[in-house]
N, C-alpha and C positions, 0 to 999 in steps of 0.2 A: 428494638432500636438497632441493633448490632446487625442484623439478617439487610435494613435500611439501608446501612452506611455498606454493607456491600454491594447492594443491588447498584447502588449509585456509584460506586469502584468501578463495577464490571460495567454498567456506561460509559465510564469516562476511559477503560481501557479499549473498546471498540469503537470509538472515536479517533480511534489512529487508522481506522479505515477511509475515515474524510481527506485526510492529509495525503492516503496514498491513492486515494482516487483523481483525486487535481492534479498530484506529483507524474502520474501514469498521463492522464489527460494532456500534458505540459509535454512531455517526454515525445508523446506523439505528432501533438502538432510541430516541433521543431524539427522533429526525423521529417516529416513530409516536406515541412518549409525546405531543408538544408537539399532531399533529395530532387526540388523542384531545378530549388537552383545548380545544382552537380546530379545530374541522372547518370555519370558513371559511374558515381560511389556506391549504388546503389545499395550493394550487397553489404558494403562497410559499416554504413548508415545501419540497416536492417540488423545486424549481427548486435551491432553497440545497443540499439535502442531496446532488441529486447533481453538481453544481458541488464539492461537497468531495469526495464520493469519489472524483472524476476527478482532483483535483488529489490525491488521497492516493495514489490506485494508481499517478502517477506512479512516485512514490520505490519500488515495488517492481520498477516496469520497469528503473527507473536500475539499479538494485542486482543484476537480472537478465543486461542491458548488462554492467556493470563485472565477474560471472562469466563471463561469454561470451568476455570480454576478456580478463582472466585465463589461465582455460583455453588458449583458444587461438591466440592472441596471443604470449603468454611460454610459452614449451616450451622 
C-alpha cells in the first residue's frame, strides 16, 4: 500500500513538467511576437526570454529530483 501512494507522489511531482512545458511554449511565442513587432530589441528580447526559461525549467528539474527521491529513497 505505502510503495502505491508513492508511486502516485512521484507522478504528481513530475507533472510540474506539464506546467513548465506550456510556461516555456508561452515564453517563446511572445519573445517572437514582441521581436516581430521591435526587430531592434532583438538581442534584449533573446537575453530576457532565455534567462526565463532557465529559471522555468528549473521547477521541472526540482520535481524530477523530488521523484527520483521518492522512488528510491522511500521503498
Amino acid at each position: 500500500m505505502t510503495r502505491g501512494l508513492i508511486a502516485i507522489a512521484a507522478g504528481i511531482a513530475v507533472l510540474a513538467g506539464l506546467g513548465t512545458g506550456i510556461g516555456e511554449g508561452l515564453v517563446a511565442a511572445h519573445a517572437v511576437s514582441a521581436i516581430g513587432r521591435n526587430p531592434e530589441a532583438e538581442s534584449k528580447i533573446r537575453t530576457t526570454m532565455i534567462l526565463g526559461i532557465a529559471l522555468t525549467e528549473t521547477v521541472a528539474l526540482y520535481g524530477l529530483l523530488i521523484s527520483f527521491i521518492l522512488l528510491f529513497v522511500f521503498k
